[in-house]
N, C-alpha and C positions, 0 to 999 in steps of 0.2 A: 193977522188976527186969527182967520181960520187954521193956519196952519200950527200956530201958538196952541188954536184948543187941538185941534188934532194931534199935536206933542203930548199936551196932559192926559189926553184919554188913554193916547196908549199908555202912559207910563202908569195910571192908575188901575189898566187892565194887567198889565206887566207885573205888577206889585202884589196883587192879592194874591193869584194862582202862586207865587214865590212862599207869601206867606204862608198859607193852607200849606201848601207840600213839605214847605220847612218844620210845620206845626206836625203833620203826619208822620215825617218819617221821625221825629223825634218820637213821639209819641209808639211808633213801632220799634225802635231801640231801645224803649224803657220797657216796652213790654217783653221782648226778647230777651233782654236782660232778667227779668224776675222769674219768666218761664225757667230759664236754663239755670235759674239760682234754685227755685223752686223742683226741679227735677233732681238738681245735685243734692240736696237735703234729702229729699225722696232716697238715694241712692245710700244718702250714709244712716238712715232711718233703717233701711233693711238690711246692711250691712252689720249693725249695732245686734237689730231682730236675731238673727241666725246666727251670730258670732258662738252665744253662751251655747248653743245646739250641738254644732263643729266642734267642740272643746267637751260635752257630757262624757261622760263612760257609760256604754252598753251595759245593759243586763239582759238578761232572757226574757224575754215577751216584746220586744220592738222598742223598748223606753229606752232613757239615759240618764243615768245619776248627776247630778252638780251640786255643789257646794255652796254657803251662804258668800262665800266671798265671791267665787264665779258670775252670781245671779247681782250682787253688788258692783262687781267689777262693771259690768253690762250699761248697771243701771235698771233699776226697776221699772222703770216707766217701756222698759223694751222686754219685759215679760208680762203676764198675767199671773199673780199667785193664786194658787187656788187650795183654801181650804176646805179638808174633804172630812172634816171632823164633823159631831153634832153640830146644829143650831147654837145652843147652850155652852157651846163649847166655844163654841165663833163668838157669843155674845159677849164672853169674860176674857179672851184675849185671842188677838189676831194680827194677822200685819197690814199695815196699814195699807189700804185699799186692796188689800187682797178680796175675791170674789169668792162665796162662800155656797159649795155645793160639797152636804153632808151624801158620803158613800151610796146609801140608804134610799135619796132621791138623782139618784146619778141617772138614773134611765128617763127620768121625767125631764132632766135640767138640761141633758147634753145636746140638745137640737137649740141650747140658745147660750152656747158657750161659743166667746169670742175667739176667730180662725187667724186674726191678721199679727196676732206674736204667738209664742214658744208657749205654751202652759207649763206653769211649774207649780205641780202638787205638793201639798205638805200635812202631816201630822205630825202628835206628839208621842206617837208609837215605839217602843224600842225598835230597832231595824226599820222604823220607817214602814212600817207593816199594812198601815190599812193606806197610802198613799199609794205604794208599792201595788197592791193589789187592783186600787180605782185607777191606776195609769193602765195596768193591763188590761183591766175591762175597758177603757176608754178605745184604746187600741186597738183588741183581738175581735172586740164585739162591736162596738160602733165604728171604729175607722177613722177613729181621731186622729189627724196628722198631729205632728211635731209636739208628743209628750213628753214632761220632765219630773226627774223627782228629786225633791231637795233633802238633802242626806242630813239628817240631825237635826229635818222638821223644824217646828214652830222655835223651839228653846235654842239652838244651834244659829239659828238667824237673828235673833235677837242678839242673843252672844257675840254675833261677830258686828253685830253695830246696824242691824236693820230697823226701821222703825216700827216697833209693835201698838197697840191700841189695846189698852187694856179696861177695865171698865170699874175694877175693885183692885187697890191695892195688895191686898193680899188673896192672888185670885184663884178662885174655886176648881179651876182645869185640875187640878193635880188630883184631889180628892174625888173626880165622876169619871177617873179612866179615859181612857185613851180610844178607846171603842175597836179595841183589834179585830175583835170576835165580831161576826155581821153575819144577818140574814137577809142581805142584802139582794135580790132578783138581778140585778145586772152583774155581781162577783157569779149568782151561779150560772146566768148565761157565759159568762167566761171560761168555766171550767166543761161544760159543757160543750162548747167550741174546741177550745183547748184538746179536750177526749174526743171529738170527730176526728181532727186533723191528725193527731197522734196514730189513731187507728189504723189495721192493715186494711188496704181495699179488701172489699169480699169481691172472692172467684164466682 
């Protein structure tokens, strides 16, 4: 009899410790598992981020031009658009969740512009003119990493099949200009910049 319970004890001290270790390490393979899923997403997330970057065209001031298809190719969700038009101008059409910083307040706004993808600037400027411009103040004067600019602006993206937000059917942007022309304080801390660097040292 003694010996009988002294058989079930052990086998019911035997039993638990089995169960628990069998419960933990399962429990540490599903976790390992999600980690190293979770890391590989991670991996093709920033792979995605930088692709449209590696692929812009250079221009003078530290930028790189891309295209609406480029920036679609990618996938929007791995850039940030940023419209650099008025207010009023963001209010009657835009792209859809684009982030909206007018030229004008660039030097107030750029301390809370998102770092972790590619910014790609845009307007409705011929030559892409006042984008063009707030990519190189973003960069020459504040030290904005990884700027873009989107070549044929706001109407060019739509065109190639991006999704716009428009607010009036027949919308007002065209008739209040494009806002090439700016007195804008952070365009002249750029040129400003721009004319130190250019300078000869003084002997």
């Amino acid at each position: 009899m003694q010996h009988a319970l002294r058989s079930r004890r052990g086998q019911s001290t035997v039993r638990v410790p089995r169960t628990i270790w069998s419960a933990l390490f399962l429990a540490a393979v599903l976790f390992a598992g999600g980690y190293l899923a979770g890391q590989g997403a991670e991996r093709v997330m920033a792979t995605d981020r930088y692709l449209l970057e590696r692929h812009a065209a250079p221009v003078p001031g530290g930028v790189g031009v891309v295209t609406p298809e480029q920036v679609l190719a990618v996938g929007t969700k791995n850039v940030h658009l940023v419209d650099v038009r008025s207010q009023e101008a963001f209010g009657l059409s835009h792209a859809t969740d684009a982030l909206s910083m007018p030229e004008s307040e660039m030097a107030s706004m750029v301390s809370s512009l998102p770092t972790d993808r590619p910014l790609v600037l845009y307007c409705t400027c011929p030559d892409d003119k006042t984008s063009l411009r707030a990519a190189r103040t973003l960069v020459g004067v504040f030290h904005v990493p990884h700027v873009l600019i989107l070549t044929g602006g706001l109407h060019a993206f739509e065109a190639a099949g991006g999704a716009v937000t428009t607010a009036e059917a027949d919308s007002g942007v065209e008739h209040q200009g494009c806002g090439c022309s700016t007195n804008a304080p952070a365009f002249k801390l750029w040129v400003v910049n721009e004319a130190e660097q250019s300078a000869p040292p003084q002997e």
